[in-house]
N, C-alpha and C positions, 0 to 999 in steps of 0.2 A: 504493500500500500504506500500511495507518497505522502512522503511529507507534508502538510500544509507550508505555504511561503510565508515566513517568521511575520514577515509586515502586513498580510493579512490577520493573522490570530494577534499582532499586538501591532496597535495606532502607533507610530514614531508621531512626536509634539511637531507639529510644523510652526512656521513663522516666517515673515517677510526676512531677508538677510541681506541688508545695507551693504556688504561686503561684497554680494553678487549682482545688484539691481548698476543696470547701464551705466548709469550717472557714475556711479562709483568705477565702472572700468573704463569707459571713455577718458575721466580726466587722470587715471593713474597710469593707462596706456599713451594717452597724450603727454605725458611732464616725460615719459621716456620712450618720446620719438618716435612715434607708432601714428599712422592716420586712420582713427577707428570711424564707424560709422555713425553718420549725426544720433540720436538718442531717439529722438523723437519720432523717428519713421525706422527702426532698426528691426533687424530680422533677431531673434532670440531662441536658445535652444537650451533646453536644460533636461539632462540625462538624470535619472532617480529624483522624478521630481516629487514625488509622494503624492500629495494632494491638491498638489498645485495652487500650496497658499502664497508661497512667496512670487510665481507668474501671476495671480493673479491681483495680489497687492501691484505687482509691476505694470501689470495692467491698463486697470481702474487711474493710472495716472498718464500714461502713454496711451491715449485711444488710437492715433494714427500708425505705432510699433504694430509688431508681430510676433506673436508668443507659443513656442511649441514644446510640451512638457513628455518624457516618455517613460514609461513607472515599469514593472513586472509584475507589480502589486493591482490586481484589477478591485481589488475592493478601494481602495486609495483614490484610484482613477476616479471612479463611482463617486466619490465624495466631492472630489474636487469639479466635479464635470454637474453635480449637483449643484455647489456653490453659485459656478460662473454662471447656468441655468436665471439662480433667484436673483442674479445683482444684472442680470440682462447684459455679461461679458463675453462681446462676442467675436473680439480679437484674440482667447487663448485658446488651444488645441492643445487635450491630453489626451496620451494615446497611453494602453496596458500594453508594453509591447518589451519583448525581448533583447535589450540592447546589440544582443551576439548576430541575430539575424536582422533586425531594423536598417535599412536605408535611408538617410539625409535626402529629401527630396530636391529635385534640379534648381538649381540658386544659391543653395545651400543657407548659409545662417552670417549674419554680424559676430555676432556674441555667442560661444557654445560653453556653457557652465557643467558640472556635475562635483555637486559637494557632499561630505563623507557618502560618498560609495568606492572611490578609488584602493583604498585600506582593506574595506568590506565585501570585497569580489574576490572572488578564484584569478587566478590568472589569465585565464583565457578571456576571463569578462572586462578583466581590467586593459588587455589587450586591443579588447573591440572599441572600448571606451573612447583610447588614443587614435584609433583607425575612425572613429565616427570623427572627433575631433579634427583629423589629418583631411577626412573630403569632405567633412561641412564647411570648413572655415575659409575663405576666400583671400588672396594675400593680405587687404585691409582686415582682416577676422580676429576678434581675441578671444581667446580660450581661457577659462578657470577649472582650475583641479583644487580640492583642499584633500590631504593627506596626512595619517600620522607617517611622524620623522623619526629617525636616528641622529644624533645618541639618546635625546632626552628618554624614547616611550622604551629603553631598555629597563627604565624606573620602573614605566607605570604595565610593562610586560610582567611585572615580576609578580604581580599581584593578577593579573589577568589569568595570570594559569594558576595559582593555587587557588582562584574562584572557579575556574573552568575544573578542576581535578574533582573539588568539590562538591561539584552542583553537574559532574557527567551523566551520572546514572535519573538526571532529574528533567521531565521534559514538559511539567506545567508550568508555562512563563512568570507565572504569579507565585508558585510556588520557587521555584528558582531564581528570582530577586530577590527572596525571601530568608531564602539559606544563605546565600553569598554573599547578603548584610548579615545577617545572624554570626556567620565568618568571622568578617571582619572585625565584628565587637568581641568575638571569643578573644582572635590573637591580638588585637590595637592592646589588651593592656596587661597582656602577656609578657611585651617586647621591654629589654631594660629598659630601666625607666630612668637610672640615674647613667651619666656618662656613656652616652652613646655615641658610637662610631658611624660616623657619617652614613654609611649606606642603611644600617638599621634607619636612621633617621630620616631617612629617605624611601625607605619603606613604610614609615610610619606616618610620612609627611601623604604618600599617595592613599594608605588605608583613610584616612582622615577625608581626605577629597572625595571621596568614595561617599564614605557615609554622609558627607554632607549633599549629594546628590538628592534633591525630591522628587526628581519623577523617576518613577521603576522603569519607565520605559525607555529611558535613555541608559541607564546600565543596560539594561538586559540588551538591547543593539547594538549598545557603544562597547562592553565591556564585557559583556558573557558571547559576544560571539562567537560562533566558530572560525568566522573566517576573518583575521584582524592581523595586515602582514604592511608595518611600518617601511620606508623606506629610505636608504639615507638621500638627501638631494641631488647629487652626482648621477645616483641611481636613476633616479624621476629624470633628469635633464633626457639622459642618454634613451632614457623608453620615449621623451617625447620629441628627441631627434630622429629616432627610425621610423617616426609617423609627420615626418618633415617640419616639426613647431621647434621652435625656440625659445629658449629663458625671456621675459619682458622684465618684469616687477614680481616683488608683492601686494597683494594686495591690501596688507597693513605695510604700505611705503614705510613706515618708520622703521620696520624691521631688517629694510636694505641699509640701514645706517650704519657708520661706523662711530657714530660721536656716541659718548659716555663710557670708552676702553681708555685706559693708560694709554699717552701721546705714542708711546714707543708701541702700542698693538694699535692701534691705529694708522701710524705710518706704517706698518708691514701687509696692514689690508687693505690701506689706498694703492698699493704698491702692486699686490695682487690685483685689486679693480682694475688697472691702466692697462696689463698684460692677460686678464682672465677675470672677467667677473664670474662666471661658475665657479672657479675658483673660491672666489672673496666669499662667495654665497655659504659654501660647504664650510670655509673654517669660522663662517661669523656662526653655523650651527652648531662647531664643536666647542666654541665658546660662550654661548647661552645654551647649551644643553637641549635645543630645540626639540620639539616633541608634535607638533604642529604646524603645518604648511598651506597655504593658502597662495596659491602660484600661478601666476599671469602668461600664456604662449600666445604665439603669435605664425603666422605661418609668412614672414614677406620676408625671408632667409636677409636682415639683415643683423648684424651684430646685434647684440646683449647692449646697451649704453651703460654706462659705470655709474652715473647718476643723471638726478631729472636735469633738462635745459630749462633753469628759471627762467628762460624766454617766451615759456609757452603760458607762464601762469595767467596770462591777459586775458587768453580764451576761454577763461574756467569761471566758474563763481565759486564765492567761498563762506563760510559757516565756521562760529565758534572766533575765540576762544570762553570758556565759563566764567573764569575769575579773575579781576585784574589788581595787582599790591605795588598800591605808591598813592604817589597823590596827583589827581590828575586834574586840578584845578588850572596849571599853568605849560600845556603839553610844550613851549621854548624853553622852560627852565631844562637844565641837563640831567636832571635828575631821572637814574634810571623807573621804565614800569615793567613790573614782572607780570606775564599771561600766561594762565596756569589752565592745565583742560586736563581732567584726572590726576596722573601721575607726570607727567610731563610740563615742560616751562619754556619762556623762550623770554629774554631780558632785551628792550632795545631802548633806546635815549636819542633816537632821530624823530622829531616834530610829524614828521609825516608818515612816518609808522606808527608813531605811537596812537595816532588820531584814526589812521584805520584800522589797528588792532580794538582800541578802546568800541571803535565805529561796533565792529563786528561783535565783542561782546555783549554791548549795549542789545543789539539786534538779536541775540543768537535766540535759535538755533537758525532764523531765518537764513537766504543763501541770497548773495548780494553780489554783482557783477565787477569783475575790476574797473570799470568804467565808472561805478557807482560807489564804491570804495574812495576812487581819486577825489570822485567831487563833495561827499563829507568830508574829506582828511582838508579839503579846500577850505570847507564851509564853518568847518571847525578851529580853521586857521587864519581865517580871514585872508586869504590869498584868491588869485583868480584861478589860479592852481600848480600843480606843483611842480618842480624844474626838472630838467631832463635827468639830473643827478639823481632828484626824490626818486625819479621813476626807475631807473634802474636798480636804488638802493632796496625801495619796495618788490620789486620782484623776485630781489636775492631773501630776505627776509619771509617774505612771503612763501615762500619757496624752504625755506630753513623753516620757518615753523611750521609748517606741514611734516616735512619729514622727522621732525621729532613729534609731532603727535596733537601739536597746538590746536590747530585749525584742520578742517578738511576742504578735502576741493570736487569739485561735482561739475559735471557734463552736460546739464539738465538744469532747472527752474521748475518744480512740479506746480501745479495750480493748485493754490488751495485759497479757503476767508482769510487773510491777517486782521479779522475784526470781530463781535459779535453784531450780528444784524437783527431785526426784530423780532422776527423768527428763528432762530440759530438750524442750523441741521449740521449732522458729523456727514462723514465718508460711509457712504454705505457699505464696505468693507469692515470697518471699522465696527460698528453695529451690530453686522453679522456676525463678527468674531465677539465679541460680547458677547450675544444671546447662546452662545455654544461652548462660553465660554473659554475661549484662549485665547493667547496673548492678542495686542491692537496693534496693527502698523500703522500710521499715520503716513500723510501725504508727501513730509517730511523722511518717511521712510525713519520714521523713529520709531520702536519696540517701546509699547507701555504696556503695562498689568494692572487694571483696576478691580482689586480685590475685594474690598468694602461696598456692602450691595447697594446705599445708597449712588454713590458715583454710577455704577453698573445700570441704574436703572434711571438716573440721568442720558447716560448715553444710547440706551433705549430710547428714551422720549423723542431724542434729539433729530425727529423725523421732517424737519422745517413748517411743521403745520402750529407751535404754540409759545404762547409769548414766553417771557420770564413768569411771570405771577404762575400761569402753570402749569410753567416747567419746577417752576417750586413747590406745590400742589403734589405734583406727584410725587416726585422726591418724597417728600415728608411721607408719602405713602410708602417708602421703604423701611422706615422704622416701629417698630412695635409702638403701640398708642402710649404706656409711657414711660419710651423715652426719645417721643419727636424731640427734638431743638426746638427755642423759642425762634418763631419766626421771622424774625426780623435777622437774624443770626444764621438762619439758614439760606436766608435772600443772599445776603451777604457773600454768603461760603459758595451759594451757585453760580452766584455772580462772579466771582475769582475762578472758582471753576471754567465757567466759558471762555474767560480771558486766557487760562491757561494755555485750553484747548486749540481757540485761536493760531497763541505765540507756536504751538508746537505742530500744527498742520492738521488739526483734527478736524475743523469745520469747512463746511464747500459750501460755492453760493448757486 
């Protein structure tokens, strides 16, 4: 008897992935030197697409693109082909179909994606993956693979098989998340506890991530697989030279960097870059321990670039940075400002950076054109605008903060309200993903979770047919009678509510 297909008997959590949507490969493919295809009329292909949440989040914002998804899981398909059905999306195409035997139809594809499936296929499948890749893509074409790496996942291998030794003889999905955390809690407090040797602690550092995973369904695919075969990146390069593509990017740029090593490892990997960037690539992985790959090809055989050309940043819009430390009453004094966006920073004391950095935080996560950038940094300055020097300084900067993590940069302008209007409505996406509850993609192509059922049943409402009064009305109808908020307090909280939603891409007009 067969098998059932693992992603049939269990859902994988889907979600829009910023890291794959156009905007994000067009401007990370463009800063190095690649001429991808406009965004907004692009042809798109995405291999293990599941349920075709994240095509069809791509979608719902690109109506003039082209969106083809191709799963082996026919229950998945079903859901996603259900989806695009209720939201009237009728630019996406999922197909259940076999990647091994599947042909790229004549024209082939702009954009060919396929994320964790590369690690998670037999070889033969991971084979076809890079040959569907090889005659979808067109010399203009960019390709994404994400893959686990060497050396880091020989850590988190180590725990993958004494879950899998574990939990062999075990083949209900529920029941085998089940023993494989139970595992884990037997041996985590097992392990010495005082002066431990790095690798134990290292051991112990991955059990820990483990359990702090909440959905069972991401272990039990990611981590009780059968099939989970890491690869170092030399490895990856070479599978996707015999399918004619080439090294582009990453596509977290910042992880092409070489800034934050010792000046002296630094110089030994710009050194590499100039004569091999596959090279620089594979030792910046045995020096963060890399464990995770997210890798940009290209098929127009021309060289790897060693870094982006801050020349292209004019053609891009940009977003972010979150936090800004100094004082920005007097942007001529020289006094540095620090722009901070998670873990990363980026320090400048030029009048004309400072005003467009400050610009962009002020604005975030909104996406704002360098054209539109110049003239606040202007407006800000009281200048007619700013000199040939500003602009080249800006580009270099602008350019540096991205690749450390500051700022990002985007291909695209998505439409959405920057306002509340009389009637508010979200993204019908958005909505829908609520009422089924799983994560929201915004227009913004921002990941939200609105767990607290009053918000939840907010964004229910949010169908453009009712004012504020009640849209507050209902709300209060998501709390037990008593413990409504006093109403004037709840007005209030809705009200910042929709503003948020606004700022972050949630509302359409």
């Amino acid at each position: 008897m067969t098998e059932p297909f693992a992603y049939d008997v269990v859902e994988y959590p889907s979600a829009g992935l910023p890291q794959m949507h156009p905007a994000h490969l067009f401007a990370v493919a463009h800063m190095f030197g690649c001429d991808p295809a406009p965004v907004e009329t692009c042809r798109y292909l995405e291999l293990g697409c599941g349920d075709g949440t994240h095509l069809i989040a791509c979608a719902m914002g690109l109506p003039n693109a082209t969106f083809v998804g191709v799963d082996l899981s026919a229950e998945a398909v079903g859901r996603g082909r259900k989806l695009a059905t209720e939201l009237g999306v009728t630019n996406v195409e999922l197909l259940a179909a076999d990647v091994t035997v599947w042909q790229p139809p004549a024209g082939g594809f702009d954009y060919a994606c396929a994320h964790g499936l590369y690690s998670w296929v037999p070889t033969a499948v991971r084979d076809a993956v890079m040959a569907v890749f090889g005659a979808a893509l067109p010399p203009h074409g960019i390709g994404y693979v994400s893959y686990n790496a060497y050396p880091g996942c020989y850590i988190r291998r180590m725990v993958w098989e004494v879950m899998r030794h574990h939990t062999a003889n075990t083949h209900d999905p529920a029941r085998k998340v089940r023993e494989a955390t139970d595992l884990l809690k037997f041996l985590l407090p097992g392990l010495p506890a005082a002066d431990r040797e790095p690798p134990v602690e290292a051991y112990a550092h991955e059990m820990t991530h483990l359990l702090s995973q909440k959905r069972p369904a991401v272990l039990y695919h990611d981590d009780l697989s059968a099939v989970n075969e890491p690869v170092y990146f030399h490895q990856f390069a070479a599978h996707a030279g015999r399918h004619g593509l080439r090294f582009v990017a990453e596509a977290e740029a910042e992880m092409t960097s070489t800034r934050g090593f010792p000046p002296v490892i630094t110089g030994v990997l710009e050194g590499m870059a100039a004569k091999d960037v596959l090279q620089k690539e594979q030792y910046l992985d045995f020096l963060r321990l890399r464990r995770f790959r997210q890798t940009l090809v290209a098929k127009d055989g021309r060289p790897p670039a060693a870094r982006p050309d801050e020349t292209r940043v004019t053609a891009l819009a940009a977003s972010g940075p979150t936090s800004v430390e100094g004082d920005t009453a007097d942007l001529h004094s020289p006094a540095v400002l620090t722009f901070r966006r998670s873990d990363a920073m980026v320090q400048v004391d030029l009048p004309a950076v400072k005003a467009v950095l400050l610009t962009l935080a002020e604005r975030a996560p909104q996406r704002l054109t360098f054209d539109e950038l110049l003239a606040a940094a202007a407006t800000r300055l009281g200048q007619a605008g700013p000199t040939a020097d500003d602009h080249a300084r800006l580009c270099g900067i602008l350019t540096e903060a991205w690749m450390v993590g500051v700022i990002a940069l985007h291909g695209h302008i998505p439409r959405h309200l920057n306002r509340v209007s009389e009637r508010p409505a979200a993204c019908p996406f958005a909505r829908a993903r609520c009422r089924a509850g799983g994560a929201i993609t915004t227009r913004l192509f921002k990941g939200q979770s609105f767990d607290d059922a009053p918000i939840r049943r907010l964004l229910e409402l949010l169908d453009g047919t009712r004012t504020l009064d009640e849209l507050v009305a209902g709300v209060a109808d998501a709390f037990p009678p008593d413990e409504r908020p006093d109403p004037a307090k709840l007005r209030a909280d809705v009200d910042e509510r929709l503003r948020l939603m606004a700022r972050d891409g949630l509302l359409v007009g």
